[in-house]
C-alpha positions as CSV (number, residue, x, y, z in Angstrom):
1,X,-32.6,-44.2,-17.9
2,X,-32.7,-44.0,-14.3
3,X,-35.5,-45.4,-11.9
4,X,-36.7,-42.4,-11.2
5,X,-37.7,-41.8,-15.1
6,X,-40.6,-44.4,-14.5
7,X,-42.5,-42.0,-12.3
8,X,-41.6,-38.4,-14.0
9,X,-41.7,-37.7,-16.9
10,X,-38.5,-36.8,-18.8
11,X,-39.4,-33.0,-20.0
12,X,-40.2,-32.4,-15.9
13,X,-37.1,-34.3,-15.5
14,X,-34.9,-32.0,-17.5
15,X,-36.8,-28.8,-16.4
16,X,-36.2,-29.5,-12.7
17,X,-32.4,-30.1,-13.5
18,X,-32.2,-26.5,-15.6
19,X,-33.6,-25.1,-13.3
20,X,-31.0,-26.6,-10.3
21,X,-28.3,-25.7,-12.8
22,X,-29.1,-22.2,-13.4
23,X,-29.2,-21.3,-9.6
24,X,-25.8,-23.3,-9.6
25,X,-24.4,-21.0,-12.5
26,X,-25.8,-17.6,-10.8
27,X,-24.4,-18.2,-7.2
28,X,-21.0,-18.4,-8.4
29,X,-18.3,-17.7,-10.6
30,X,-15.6,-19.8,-9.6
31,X,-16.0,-22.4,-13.1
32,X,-14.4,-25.4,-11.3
33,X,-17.0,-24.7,-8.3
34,X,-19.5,-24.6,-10.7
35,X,-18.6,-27.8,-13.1
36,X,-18.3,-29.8,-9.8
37,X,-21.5,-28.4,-8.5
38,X,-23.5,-29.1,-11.9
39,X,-21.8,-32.5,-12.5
40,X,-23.3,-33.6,-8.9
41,X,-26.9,-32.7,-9.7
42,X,-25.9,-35.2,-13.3
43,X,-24.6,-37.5,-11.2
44,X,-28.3,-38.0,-8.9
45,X,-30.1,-37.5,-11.7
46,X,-29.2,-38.8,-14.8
47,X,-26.7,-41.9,-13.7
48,X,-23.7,-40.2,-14.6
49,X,-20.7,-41.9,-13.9
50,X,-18.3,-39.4,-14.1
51,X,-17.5,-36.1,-16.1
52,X,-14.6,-34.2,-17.8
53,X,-14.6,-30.4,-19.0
54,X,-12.2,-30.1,-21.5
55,X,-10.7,-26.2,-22.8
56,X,-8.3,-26.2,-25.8
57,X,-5.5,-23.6,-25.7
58,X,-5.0,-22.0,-28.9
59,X,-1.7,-21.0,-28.0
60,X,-0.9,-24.6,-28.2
61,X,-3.4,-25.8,-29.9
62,X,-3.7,-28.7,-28.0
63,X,-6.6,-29.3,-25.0
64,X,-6.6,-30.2,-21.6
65,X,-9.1,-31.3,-18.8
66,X,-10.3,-28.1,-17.1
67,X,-11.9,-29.4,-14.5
68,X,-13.4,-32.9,-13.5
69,X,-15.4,-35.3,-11.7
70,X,-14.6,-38.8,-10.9
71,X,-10.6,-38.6,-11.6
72,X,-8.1,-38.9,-9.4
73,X,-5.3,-36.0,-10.2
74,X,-2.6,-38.1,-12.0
75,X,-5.7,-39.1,-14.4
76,X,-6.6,-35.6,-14.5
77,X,-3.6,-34.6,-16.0
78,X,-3.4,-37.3,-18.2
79,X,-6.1,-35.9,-19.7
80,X,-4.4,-34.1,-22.6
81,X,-5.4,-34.4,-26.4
82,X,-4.2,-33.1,-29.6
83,X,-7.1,-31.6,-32.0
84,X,-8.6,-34.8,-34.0
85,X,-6.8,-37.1,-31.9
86,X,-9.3,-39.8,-30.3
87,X,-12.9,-39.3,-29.6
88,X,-12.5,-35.8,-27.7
89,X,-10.2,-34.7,-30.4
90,X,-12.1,-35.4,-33.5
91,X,-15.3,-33.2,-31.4
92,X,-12.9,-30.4,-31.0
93,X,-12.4,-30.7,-34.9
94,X,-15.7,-31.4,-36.1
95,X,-17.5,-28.8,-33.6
96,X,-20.2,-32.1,-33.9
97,X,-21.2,-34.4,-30.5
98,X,-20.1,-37.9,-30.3
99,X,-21.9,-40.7,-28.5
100,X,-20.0,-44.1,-27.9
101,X,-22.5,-46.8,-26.7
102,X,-19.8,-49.1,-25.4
103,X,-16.4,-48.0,-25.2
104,X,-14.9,-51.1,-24.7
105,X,-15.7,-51.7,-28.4
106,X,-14.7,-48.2,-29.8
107,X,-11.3,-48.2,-32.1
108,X,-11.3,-44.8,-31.6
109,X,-11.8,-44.1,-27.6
110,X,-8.1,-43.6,-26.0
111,X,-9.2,-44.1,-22.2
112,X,-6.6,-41.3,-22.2
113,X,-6.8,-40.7,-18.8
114,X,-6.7,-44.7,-17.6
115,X,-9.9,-43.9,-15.5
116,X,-11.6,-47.2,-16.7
117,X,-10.5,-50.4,-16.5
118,X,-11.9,-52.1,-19.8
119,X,-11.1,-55.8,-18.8
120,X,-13.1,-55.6,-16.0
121,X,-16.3,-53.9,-16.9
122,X,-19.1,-56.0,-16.6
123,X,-21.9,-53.4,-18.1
124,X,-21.3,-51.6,-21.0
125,X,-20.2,-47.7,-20.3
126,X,-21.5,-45.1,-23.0
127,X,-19.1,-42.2,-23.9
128,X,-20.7,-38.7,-24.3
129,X,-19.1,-35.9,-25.5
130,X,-20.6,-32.2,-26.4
131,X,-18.7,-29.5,-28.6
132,X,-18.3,-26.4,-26.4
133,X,-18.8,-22.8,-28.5
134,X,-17.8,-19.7,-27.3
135,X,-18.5,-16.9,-30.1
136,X,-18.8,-19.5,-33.0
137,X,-16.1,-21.2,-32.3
138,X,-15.3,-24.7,-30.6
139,X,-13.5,-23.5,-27.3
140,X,-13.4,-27.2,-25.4
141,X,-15.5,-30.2,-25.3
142,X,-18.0,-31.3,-22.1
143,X,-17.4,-35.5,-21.8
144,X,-19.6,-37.8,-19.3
145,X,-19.4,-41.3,-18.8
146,X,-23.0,-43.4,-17.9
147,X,-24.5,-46.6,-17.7
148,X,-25.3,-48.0,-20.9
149,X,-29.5,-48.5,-21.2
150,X,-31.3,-47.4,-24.6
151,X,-29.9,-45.9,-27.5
152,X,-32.9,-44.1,-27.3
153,X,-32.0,-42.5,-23.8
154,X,-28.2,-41.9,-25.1
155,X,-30.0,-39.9,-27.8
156,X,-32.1,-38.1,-25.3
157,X,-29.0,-37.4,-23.3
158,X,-27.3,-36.2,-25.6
159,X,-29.8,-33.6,-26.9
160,X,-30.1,-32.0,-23.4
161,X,-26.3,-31.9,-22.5
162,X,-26.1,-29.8,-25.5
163,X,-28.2,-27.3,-23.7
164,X,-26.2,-28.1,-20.7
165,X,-23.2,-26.9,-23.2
166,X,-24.8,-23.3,-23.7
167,X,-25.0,-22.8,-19.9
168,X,-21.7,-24.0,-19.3
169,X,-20.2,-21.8,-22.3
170,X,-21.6,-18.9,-20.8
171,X,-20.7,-19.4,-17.0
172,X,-16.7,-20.0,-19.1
173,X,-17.2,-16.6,-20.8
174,X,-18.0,-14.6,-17.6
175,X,-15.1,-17.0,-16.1
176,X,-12.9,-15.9,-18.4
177,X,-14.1,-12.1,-18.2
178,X,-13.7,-12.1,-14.8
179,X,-9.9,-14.0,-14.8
180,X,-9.2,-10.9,-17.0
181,X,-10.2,-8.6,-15.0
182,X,-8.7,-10.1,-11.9
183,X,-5.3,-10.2,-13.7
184,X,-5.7,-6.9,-14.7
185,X,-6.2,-5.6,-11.2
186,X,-3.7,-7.9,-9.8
187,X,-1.2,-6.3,-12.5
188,X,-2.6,-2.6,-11.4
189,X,-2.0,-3.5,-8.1
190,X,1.4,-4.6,-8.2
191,X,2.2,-1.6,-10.3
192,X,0.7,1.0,-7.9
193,X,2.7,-1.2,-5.2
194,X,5.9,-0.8,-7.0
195,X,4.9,3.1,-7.4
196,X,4.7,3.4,-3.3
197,X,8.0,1.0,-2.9
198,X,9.5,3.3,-5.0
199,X,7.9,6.6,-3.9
200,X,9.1,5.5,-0.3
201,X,12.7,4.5,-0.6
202,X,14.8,6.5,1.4
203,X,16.5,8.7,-1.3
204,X,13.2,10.0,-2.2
205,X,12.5,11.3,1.0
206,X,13.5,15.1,1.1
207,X,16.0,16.1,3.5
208,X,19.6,17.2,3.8
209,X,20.3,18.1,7.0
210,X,22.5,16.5,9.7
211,X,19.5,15.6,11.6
212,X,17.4,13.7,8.8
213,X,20.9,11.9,7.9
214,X,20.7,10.4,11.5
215,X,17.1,9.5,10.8
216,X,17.9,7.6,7.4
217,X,20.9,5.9,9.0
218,X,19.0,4.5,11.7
219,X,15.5,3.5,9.3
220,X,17.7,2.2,6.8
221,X,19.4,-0.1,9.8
222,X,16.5,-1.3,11.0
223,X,14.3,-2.0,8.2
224,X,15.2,-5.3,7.7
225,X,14.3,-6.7,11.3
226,X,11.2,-7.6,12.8
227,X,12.0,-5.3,15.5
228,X,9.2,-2.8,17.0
229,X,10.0,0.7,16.1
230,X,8.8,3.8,18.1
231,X,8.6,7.3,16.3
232,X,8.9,10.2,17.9
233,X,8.3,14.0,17.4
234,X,5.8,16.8,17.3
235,X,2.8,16.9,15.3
236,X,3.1,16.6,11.3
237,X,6.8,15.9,11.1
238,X,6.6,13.0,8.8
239,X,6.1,10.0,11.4
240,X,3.9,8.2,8.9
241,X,5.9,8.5,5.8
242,X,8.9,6.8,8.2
243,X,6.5,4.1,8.9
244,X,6.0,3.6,5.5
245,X,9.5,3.7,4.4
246,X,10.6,1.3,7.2
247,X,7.6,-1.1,5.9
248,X,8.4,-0.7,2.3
249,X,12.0,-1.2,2.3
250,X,11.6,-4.4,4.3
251,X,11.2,-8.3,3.4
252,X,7.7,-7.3,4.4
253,X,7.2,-4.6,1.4
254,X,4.7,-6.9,-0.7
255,X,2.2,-7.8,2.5
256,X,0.1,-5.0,3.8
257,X,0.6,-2.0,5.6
258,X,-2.7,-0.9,7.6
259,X,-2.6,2.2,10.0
260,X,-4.6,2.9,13.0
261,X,-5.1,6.5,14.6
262,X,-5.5,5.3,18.3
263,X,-6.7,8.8,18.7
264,X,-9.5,8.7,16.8
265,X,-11.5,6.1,18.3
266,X,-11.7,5.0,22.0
267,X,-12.8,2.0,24.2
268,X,-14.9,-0.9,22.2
269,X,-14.9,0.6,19.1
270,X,-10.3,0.8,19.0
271,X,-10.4,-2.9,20.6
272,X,-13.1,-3.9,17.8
273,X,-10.7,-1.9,15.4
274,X,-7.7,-3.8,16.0
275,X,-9.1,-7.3,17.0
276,X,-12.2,-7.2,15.5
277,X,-15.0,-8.5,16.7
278,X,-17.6,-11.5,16.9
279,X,-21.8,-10.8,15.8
280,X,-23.4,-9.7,19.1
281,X,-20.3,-8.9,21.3
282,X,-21.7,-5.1,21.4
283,X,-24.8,-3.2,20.4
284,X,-23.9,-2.5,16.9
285,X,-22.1,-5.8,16.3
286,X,-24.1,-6.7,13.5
287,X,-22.0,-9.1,11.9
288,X,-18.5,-10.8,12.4
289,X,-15.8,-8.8,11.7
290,X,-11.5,-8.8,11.4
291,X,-9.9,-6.3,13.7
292,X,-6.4,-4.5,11.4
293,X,-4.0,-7.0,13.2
294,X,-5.5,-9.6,11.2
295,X,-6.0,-7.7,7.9
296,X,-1.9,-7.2,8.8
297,X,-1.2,-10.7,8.3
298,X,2.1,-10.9,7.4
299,X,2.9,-7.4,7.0
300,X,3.2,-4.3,9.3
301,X,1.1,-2.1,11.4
302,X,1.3,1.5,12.1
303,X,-0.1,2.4,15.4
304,X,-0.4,6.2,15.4
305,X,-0.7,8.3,18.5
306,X,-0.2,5.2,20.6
307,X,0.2,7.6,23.8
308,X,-3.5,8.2,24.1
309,X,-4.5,4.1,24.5
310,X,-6.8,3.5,26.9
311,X,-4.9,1.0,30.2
312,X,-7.1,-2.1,29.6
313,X,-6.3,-2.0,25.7
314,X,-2.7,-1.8,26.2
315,X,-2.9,-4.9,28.0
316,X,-4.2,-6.5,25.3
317,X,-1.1,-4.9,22.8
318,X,1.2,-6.4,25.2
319,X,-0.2,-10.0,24.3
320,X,0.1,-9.2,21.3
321,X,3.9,-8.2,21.2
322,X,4.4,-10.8,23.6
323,X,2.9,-13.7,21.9
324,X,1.4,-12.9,18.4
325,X,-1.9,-13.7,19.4
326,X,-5.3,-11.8,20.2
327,X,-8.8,-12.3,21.1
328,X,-11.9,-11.1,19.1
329,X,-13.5,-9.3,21.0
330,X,-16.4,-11.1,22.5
331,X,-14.5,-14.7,21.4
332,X,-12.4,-17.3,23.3
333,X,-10.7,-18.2,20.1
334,X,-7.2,-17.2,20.1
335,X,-5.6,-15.5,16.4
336,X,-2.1,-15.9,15.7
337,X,-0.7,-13.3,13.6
338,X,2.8,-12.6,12.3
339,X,2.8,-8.5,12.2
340,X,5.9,-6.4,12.4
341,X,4.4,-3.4,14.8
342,X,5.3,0.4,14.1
343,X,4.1,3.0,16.6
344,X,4.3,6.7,16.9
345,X,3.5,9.5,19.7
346,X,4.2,13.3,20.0
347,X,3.7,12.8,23.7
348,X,6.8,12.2,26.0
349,X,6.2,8.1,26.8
350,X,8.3,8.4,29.7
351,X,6.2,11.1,31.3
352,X,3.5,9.4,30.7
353,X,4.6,6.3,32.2
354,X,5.3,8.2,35.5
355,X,1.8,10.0,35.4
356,X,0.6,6.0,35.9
357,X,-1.7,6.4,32.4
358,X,1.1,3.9,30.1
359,X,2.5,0.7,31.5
360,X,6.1,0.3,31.9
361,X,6.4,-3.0,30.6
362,X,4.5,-1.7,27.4
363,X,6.5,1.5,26.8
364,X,10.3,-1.3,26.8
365,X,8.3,-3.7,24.4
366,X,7.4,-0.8,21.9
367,X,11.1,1.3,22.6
368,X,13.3,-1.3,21.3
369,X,14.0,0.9,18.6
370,X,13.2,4.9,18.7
371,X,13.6,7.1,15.7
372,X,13.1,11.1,16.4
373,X,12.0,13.1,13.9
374,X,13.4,16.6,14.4
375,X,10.9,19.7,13.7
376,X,11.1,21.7,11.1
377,X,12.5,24.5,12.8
378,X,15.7,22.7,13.6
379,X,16.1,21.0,9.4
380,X,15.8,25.2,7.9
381,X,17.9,23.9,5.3
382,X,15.9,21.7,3.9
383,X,12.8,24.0,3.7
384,X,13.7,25.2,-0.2
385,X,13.8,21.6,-1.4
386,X,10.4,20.8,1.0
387,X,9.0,24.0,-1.1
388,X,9.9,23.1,-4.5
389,X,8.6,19.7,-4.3
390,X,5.3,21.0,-2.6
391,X,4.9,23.6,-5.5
392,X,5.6,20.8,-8.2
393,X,2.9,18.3,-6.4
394,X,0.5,20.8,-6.6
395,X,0.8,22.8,-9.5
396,X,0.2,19.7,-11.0
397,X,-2.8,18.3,-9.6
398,X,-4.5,21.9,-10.0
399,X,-3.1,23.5,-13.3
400,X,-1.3,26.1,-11.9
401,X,2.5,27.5,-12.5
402,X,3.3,29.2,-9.6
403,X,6.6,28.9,-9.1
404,X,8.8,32.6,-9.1
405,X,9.4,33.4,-5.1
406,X,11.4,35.9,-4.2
407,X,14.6,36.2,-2.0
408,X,12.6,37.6,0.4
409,X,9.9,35.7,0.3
410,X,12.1,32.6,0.4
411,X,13.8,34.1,3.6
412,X,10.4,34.4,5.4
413,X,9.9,30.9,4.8
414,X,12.8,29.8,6.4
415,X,12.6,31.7,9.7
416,X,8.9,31.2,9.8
417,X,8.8,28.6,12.8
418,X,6.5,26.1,11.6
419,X,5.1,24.9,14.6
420,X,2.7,22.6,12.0
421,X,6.0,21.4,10.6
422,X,6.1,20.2,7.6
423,X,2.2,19.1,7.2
424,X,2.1,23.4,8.0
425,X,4.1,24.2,5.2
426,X,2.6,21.6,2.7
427,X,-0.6,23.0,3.6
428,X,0.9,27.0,3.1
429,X,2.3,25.7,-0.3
430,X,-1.2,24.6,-1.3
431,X,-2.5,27.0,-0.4
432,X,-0.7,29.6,-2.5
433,X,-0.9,27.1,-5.5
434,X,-4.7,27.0,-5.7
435,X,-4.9,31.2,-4.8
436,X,-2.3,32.1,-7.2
437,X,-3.6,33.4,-11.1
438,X,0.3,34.6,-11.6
439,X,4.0,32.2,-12.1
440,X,4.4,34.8,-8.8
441,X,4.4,33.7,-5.0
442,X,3.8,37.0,-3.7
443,X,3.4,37.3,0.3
444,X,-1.1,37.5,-0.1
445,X,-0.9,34.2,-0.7
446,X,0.2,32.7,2.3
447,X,-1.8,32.0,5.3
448,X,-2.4,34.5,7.8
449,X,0.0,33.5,10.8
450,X,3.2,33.8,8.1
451,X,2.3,37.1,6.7
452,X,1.5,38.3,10.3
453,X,5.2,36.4,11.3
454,X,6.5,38.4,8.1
455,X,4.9,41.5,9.0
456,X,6.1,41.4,12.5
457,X,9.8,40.8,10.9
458,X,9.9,43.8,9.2
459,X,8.8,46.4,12.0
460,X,11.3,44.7,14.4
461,X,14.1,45.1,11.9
462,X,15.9,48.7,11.0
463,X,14.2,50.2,8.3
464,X,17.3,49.5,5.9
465,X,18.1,45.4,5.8
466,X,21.5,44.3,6.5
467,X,21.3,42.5,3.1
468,X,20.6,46.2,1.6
469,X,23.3,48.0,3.7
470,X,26.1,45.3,2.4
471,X,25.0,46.3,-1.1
472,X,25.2,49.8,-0.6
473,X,28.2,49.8,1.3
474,X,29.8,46.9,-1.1
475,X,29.0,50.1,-4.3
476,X,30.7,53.2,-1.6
477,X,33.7,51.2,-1.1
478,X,34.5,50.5,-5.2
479,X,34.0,54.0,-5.5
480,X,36.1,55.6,-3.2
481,X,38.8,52.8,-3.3
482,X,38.9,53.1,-6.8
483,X,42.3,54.1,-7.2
484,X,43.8,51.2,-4.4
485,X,43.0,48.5,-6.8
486,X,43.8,45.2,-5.4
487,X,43.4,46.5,-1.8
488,X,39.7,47.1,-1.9
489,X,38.7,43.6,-0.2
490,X,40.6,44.3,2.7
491,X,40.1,47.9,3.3
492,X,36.4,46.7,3.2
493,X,36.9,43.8,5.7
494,X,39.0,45.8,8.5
495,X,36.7,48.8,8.5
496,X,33.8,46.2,9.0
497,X,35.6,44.2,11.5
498,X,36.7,47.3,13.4
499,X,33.1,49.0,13.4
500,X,31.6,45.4,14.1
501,X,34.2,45.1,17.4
502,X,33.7,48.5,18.3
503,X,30.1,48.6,18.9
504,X,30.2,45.0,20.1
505,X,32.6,46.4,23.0
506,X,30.9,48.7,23.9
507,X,27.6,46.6,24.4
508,X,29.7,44.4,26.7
509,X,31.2,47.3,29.0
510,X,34.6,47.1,27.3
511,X,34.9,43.8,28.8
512,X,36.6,41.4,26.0
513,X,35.5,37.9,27.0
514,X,31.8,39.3,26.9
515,X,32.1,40.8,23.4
516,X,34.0,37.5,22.2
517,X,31.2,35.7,23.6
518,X,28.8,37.9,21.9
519,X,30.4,37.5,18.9
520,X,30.9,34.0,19.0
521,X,34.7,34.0,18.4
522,X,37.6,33.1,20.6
523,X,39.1,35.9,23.3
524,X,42.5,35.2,21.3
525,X,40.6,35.8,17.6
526,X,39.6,39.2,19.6
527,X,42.9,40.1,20.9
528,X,45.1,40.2,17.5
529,X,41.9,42.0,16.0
530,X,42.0,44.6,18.6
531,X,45.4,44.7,17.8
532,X,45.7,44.2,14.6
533,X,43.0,47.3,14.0
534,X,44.8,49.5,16.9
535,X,41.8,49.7,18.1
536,X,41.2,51.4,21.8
537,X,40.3,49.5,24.4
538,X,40.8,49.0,28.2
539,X,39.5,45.6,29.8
């Protein structure tokens, strides 16, 4: 036993030890942490030489050092033993300790891992080595090396290290509950990654028209650089859903992507938002803290409404752009970052710029690419498609089936302006899911500035529609042209285009190149018609 046995007794000994070891195994849960840690009080206390924790793999069925104290790596992984082979071995097959008073005179010890050069020991080393349970069954082995004194200390040891054994099997148990868990989060994670990467490829972005075309062509282009990107366009046209498509379609797509409204907070409290900030830099500065460029590490950051940044911040931007590094604030300490920088503003930049309240120099370093986002009101055919999926999304999430809309209804929809865009019409759509008890999208269910819009349609239109009058007209024309079969379609057309001409020249004072105009065909188109019809006119 160690000097220190001579003036404690070994009970207080061991006691003190527990309790060292049980403060160990509750301030972590990292097990090599905590064999290294527990090993180290051994090590002072007990004249412990060095010590190996040993899991088997039942897969395999053979074991391996876990973690260890005392061994270089290459002896470390060494350290691999075949159930009943050698002294370790024969412990994993028994389930029973084993205690080797001189190893240098033990058949049976390996010296597996060539930690101890038996030709020059000049004291005997003893060989200890514990069973490990976990639910009734051997699960590894713990092994120690010490200075041989007393069998009757060896004896001592080796009843308390099979306490030690019981601690250590439980700190592996909430090890290996934990490792689960953190695979099984890790494996949630990547799948609810893969479920955005997929959600925000560009094909599963809604839109059609000529104008979102353009928009994908130039995303898709530049998604692959590191270049900055500036989005532009009014309010709730899909500037952060871009963002995210540029981010998740890039070499980037597995890093983070962390947004910032740079509206929503102002002076201190945005700089502390995207630098963070040192304890004590500010009242309220509690405690260090990591500004989103950092938490962006490697990733990309979406700077939303960047137009309203306060002068003395986008200095600080600028540095960034400029040299990938920051400040915290109230530090010295520079941070380098690698961050791929996305930025978007409903606010004309330019303007700005000459107003004096956005530097120039910024404005170039965040304009090497622009991407506008066209409203709504100029993309009208993509508003069915925009409906359908906003009615799908949302009958699902609140158990409804709306999903009948009329012509009518559907034509309302597409002249309605939307000066909301398409956050607006999300919004509507929900709207009428969560009021609607019927599969019918009848006009109550809209919000109130779309059935007044709709309202307001109807008194400023004749009291019979167009669509109505073609009908009507469409059924008069089979009837009386019954008898001219194979003429009808004709007869039809040149009494419309006559009536339509007619009343068209008339508007326009007789004066052809104002009615073509009007009409939006070419003076030519209106000649041969005027012709053509014999109709009268004088120019």
């Amino acid at each position: 036993m160690p000097n220190s046995s001579a003036t404690t007794p070994r009970a207080d000994q061991e006691m003190a030890i527990l309790a060292s070891i049980s403060s160990i195994l509750s301030s972590t849960l990292e097990l090599g942490e905590t064999f290294s840690k527990v090993m180290q009080v051994l090590m002072d206390k007990l004249d412990i030489l060095r010590g190996t924790l040993v899991l088997l793999d039942e897969s395999s069925g053979r074991a391996r050092i876990q973690s260890a104290v005392g061994f270089t790596q290459d002896q470390i992984d060494r350290g691999v033993y075949a159930v009943g082979e050698g002294i370790t071995g024969m412990v994993l097959a028994t389930g029973l300790p084993r205690v080797i008073p001189d190893v240098s005179k033990e058949p049976d010890f390996l010296n597996r891992t060539f930690s101890r050069d038996m030709a020059k020991l000049d004291r005997a080393i003893a060989f200890l080595c514990i069973p490990i349970r976990l639910e009734n069954r051997v699960a590894g082995a713990l092994s120690m090396d010490r200075l041989f004194t007393t069998d009757e200390d060896l004896q001592q040891d080796i009843r308390f290290l099979t306490v030690m054994a019981s601690f250590l099997s439980q700190a592996i148990q909430i090890n290996r509950l934990v490792m689960r868990q953190k695979d099984q989060l890790l494996e949630e994670n990547a799948q609810l990654r893969a479920q955005v990467r997929d959600r925000y490829r560009f094909e599963n972005i809604i839109g059609d028209s000529p104008a979102m075309h353009e928009v994908f062509n130039v995303v898709g282009q530049v998604a692959n650089s590191r270049a900055t990107v500036l989005l532009l366009g009014e309010t709730g046209t899909g500037k952060e859903m871009i963002a995210k498509a540029i981010h998740y379609n890039s070499p980037r797509k597995d890093k983070p992507f962390i947004r910032v409204n740079c509206g929503a907070l102002t002076g201190t409290l945005l700089e502390s938002e995207l630098f963070g900030h040192v304890k004590g830099s500010f009242t309220g500065a509690i405690r260090d803290k990591i500004g989103r460029f950092e938490a962006a590490d490697g990733g990309s950051i979406f700077l939303d409404e960047i137009g309203t940044m306060e002068p003395q911040l986008q200095v600080k931007l600028l540095r960034v752009l400029q040299e990938r590094e920051f400040e915290r604030v109230g530090d010295t300490q520079p941070v380098k970052v690698d961050v791929r920088v996305i930025t978007a503003t409903n606010l004309d930049l330019m303007q700005e710029v000459a107003r004096g309240n956005f530097r120039e120099d910024l404005y170039y370093r965040l304009n090497v690419v622009n991407v506008y986002l066209p409203p709504l009101r100029n993309r009208r055919e993509d508003v069915p498609r925009l409906i359908d999926h906003f009615l799908d999304k949302y009958n699902a999430v609140n158990g409804r089936s709306l999903k009948k809309i009329s012509r009518e209804m559907l034509s309302i929809l597409m002249r309605y302006p939307w000066p909301g865009n398409v956050r607006e019409l999300e919004n509507a759509i929900e709207r009428a899911v969560v009021l609607s008890r019927s599969e019918d999208f009848t006009e109550d269910l809209l919000p109130l500035p779309v059935r007044m819009f709709a309202q307001q349609r109807r008194t400023t239109q004749s009291s019979e529609s167009i669509e109505t009058l073609c009908k009507r007209l469409s059924e008069q024309a089979i009837t009386d042209y019954e008898l001219r079969e194979g003429e009808i379609y004709q007869l039809l057309i040149d009494q419309v285009e006559s009536a339509l001409i007619e009343r068209s020249l008339a508007k326009c004072g007789g004066v052809k190149t104002k009615a073509a105009d009007f009409l939006g065909i070419n003076r030519n188109t209106l000649n041969k018609k005027v012709k053509d019809l014999g109709i009268d006119t004088a120019e």
